[in-house]
N, C-alpha and C positions, 0 to 999 in steps of 0.2 A: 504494500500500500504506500504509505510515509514513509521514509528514512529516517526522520526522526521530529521531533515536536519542538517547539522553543524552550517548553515547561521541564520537556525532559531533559532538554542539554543546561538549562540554569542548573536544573536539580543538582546531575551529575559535578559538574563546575564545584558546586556548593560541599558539595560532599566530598570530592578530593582534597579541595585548599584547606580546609580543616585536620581531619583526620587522615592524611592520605599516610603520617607514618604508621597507621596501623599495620600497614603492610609493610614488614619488616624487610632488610635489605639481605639479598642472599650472602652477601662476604659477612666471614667472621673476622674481618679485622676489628682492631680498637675502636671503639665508639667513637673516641677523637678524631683519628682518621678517617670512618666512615661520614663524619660530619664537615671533614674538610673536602672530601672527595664529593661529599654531596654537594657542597657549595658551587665546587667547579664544575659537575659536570654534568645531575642532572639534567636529565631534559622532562617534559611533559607531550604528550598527545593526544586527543581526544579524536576519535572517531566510529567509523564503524568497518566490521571483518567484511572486506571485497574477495578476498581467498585466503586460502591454507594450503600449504605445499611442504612438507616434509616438518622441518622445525621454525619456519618461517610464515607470516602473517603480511598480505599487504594488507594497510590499514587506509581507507578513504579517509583522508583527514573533515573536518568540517570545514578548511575551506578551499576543500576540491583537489587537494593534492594528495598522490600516492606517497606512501613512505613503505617501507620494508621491518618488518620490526622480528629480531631473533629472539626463539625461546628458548632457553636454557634450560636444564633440568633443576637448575636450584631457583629458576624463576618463578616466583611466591604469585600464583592466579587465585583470585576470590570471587563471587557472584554478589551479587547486592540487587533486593527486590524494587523496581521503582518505586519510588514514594519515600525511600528508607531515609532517615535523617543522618543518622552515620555507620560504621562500620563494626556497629556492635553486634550487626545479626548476619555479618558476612559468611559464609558458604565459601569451604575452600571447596576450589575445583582442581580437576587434571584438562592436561593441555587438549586431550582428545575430546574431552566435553564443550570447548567451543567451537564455535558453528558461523557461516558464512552468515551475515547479515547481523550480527550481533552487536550491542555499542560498547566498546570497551574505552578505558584511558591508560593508557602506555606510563611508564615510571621507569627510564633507564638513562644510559650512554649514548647520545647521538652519536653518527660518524660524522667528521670533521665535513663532508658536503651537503651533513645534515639531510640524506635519502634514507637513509637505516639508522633502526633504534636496536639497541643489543638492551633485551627488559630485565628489569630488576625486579617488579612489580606490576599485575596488571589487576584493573578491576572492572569488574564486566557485568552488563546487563542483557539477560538472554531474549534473544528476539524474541521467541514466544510470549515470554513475562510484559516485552515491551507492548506488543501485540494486544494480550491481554486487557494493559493496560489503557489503548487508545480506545479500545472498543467503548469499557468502559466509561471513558472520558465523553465519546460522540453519544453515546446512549443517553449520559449527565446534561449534554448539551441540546439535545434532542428533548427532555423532560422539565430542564431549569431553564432554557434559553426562550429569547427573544428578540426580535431586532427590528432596525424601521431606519427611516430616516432622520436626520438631525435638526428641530426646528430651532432652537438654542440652547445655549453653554453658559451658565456659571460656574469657573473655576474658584472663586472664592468661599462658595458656597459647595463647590464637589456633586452638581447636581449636572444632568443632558436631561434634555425633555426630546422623548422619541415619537415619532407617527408610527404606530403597530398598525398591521393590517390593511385589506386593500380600499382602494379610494373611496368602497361605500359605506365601507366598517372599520373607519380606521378611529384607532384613541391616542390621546396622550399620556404617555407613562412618563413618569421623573423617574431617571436613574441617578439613584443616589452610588457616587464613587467615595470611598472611603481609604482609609492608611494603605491598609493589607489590599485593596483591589488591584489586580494586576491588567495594567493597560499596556495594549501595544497597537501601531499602526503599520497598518501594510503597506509594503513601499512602494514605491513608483516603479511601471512597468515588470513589474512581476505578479504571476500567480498563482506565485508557493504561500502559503499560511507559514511554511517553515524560515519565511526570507520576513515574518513581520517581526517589526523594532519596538524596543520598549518606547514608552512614549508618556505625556503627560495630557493631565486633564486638559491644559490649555492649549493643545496641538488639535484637539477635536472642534472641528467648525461646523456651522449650519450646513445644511448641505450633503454633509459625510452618509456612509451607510454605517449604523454600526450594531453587531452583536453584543451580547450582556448573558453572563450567566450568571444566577444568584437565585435571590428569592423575591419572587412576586407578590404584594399584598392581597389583603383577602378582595377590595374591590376592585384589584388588577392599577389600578394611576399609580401605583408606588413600585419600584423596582431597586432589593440594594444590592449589586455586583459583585460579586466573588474576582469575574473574569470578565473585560472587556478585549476586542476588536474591532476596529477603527478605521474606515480607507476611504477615500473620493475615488469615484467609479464614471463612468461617463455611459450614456445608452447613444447606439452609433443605429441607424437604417436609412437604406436606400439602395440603390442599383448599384453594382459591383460593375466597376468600369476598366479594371483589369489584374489578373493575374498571375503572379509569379510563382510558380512553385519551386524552383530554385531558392527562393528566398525566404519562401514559406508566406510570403507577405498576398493580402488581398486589398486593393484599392478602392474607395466605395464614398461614392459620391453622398456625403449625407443629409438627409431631409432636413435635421435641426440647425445647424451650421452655415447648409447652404456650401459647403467648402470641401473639397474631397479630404481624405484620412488612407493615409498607410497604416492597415491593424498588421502587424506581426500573431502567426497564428504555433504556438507551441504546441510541444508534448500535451502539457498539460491542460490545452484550452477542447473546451469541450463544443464538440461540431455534428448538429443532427441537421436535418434536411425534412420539412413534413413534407406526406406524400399529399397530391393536389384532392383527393377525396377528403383527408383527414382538416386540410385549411380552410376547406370551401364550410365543413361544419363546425369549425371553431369562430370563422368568419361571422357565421350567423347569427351564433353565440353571440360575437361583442358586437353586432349590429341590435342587436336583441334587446342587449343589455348597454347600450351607448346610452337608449334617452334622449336627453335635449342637446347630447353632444353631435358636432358639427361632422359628417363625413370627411374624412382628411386624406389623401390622397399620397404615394409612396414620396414624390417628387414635393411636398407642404410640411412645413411643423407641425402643423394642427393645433387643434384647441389644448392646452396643459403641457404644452411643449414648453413654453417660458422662454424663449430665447435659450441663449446662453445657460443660467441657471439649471434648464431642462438636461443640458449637454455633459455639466460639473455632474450627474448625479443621479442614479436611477430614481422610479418612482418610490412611492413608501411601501406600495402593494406588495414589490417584490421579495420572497420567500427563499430560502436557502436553499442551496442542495442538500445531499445525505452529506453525512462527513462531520470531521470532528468541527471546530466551532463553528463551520459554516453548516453544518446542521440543525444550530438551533430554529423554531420554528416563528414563523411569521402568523399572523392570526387569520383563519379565513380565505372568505371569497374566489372569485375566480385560481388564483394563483396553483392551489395545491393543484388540481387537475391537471393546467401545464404542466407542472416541471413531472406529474408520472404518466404522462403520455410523451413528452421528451425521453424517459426516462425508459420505456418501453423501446424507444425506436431504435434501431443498430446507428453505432459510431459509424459520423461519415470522414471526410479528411479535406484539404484541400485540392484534392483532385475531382471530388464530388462538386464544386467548387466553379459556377463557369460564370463570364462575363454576362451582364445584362439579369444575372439573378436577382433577386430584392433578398436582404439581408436582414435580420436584428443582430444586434451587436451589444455585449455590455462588455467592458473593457476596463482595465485601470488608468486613470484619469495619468498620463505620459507625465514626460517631461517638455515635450513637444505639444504644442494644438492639433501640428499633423501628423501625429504617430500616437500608435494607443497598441497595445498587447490583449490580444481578448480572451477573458476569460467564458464567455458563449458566444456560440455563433448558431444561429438559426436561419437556414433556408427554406424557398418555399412560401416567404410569408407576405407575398405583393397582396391577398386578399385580405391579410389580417388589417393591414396596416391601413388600406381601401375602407375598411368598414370603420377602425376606430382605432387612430393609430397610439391616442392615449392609453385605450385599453390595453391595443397590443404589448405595448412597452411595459406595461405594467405586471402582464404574466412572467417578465423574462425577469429569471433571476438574476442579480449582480451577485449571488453569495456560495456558487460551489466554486471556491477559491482555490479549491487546492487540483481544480481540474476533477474529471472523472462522471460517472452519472449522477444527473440533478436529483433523482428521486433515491440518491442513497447506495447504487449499488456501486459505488464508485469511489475513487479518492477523496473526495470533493471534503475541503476542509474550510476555517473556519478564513 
């Protein structure tokens, strides 16, 4: 699924700088000199097992580099369950009991090119356990969460007042942030949940999308945070005016902007295609359900587009994918249906992909106006957009962040 979570790599972090001499050093020389030789030569690694080949470990460091790490037979290996505060309820292991995809942190001798670690110490956390543990965690997110959009911020006060639900049923909840709440934002042009930064109350603006897991009051207006995420997203549609699969990039002329956009389409961005029976009865739906809203047309903002503002930032309606915190769920309306008829459909690619298609798009808000990395891509959707292009946009999730299926069976994080 994940490689790894932000929660888990703090933890680990956490857990070595403290106690990491619990794990004793294989030389029995003098304590004195063990403590000088530590000084100079220690090194640290934190990643996760990419192979095993004899007495040897490549280790994917976390930030993307290989290293080489030798095991010794006097090299001291321990387990530790996530969650554990320190290394009082470690688990020795043997070298044969780790396993490719595992997160371990290295404790030895760099070589002087610093590619190989000769370990003195390692301490590991077994995929399965990790595994375990996310499941866990999306299920938590899935039962305590909620998310919407950002109508205001007081940082002095540690409160977000959020738009839960879709634009017929939407409320305002105060999220109360607190000491202990752990906030982080997701960064620009990426759509790993694993690449989000810690971040403060005051980094969250109107406009933002953001997730909360905690606890809900008994009249639902009050919400206090355990766990927030936090990111400006953009919603992008219009006709696909040309592209590159060499570059992975689709070009796309967009109806709110009026200005074309290169979306970069990754690994992780998620790309279905509805078939023309399936849009023509979704169509109907939000003609149905539009009202006194104005027919908007694929090449028009429409009504609730906002300019600009419309572009910074999906609707409030939109619902999460499956996945750790981009699973928590949104309240209601139209929304659920989408994302598990999305969620039903086979992965398409950008080779499914042709010029003159009509797109939706949600994306993270670039660093450019004309480049955006998309985290959905729906084709297929010239009728939706035809009948009620507010609506449409409003089915499309900004929040399976981590890539994979909207309706959960997928990576799709927070």
């Amino acid at each position: 699924m994940f490689g790894k979570t932000p929660a888990v790599t703090l933890w680990l972090i956490a857990v070595i700088a403290a106690p990491i001499a619990a794990v004793p050093p294989a030389s029995s020389a003098p304590r004195g000199m063990q403590d000088q030789q530590a000084a100079s030569a220690v090194a640290r690694q934190l990643g996760t097992i990419k192979t095993i080949r004899g007495t040897t470990i490549t280790l994917t460091t976390d930030n993307g580099k290989d290293i080489d790490v030798q095991i010794a037979d006097t090299t001291r290996i321990v387990s530790v369950e996530p969650g554990s505060k320190d290394l009082k309820a470690a688990v020795v292991l043997a070298f044969k009991d780790l396993q490719v995809g595992d997160r371990i942190l290295v404790r030895g001798q760099a070589s002087p090119d610093e590619k190989s670690l000769a370990a003195v110490g390692v301490i590991a956390m077994k995929h399965t356990d990790l595994e375990a543990k996310k499941q866990h965690e999306r299920d938590d997110w899935q039962k305590r969460g909620i998310g919407g959009l950002v109508s205001a911020v007081d940082p002095a006060a540690g409160t977000v007042i959020v738009g839960v639900g879709s634009a017929t049923t939407k409320t305002n909840v105060t999220i109360a942030i607190t000491k202990s709440t752990v906030v982080r934002r997701y960064a620009s042009d990426s759509v790993k949940f694993d690449d989000a930064k810690s971040a403060t109350v005051d980094q969250i603006k109107p406009g933002d999308q953001i997730r909360a897991r905690g606890t809900r009051s008994a009249d639902g207006t009050a919400f206090t945070a355990e766990e927030i995420v936090a990111g400006s997203f953009r919603n992008i549609d219009g006709p696909i005016t040309a592209v590159d699969p060499a570059a992975s990039t689709v070009s796309v002329m967009d109806a709110i902007t009026k200005r074309p956009i290169v979306v970069k389409i990754t690994a992780e961005s998620q790309v279905r295609k509805l078939p023309p029976e399936m849009a023509q009865r979704i169509a109907l739906r939000l003609k149905a359900s539009a009202g006194g809203d104005a027919v908007a047309t694929p090449g028009s903002a429409g009504p609730g587009a906002n300019g600009a503002s419309a572009s910074s930032a999906p609707p409030a309606g939109s619902r999460p994918g499956g996945g750790n915190p981009g699973g928590p769920g949104g309240q209601g309306g139209r929304t659920p249906d989408f994302q598990q008829l999305l969620a039903r459909l086979p992965a398409a690619s950008i080779a499914d992909l042709q010029k003159g298609d009509v797109v939706m798009i949600v994306s993270t808000q670039g660093a450019t106006p004309g480049d955006a990395t998309a985290i959905s891509v729906v084709g297929g959707v010239e009728l939706l957009l035809t009948a009620s292009a507010r609506g449409a946009r409003e089915m499309l999730s900004p929040w399976s962040l981590g890539g994979g299926d909207a309706g959960g069976g997928g990576e799709g994080n927070p």
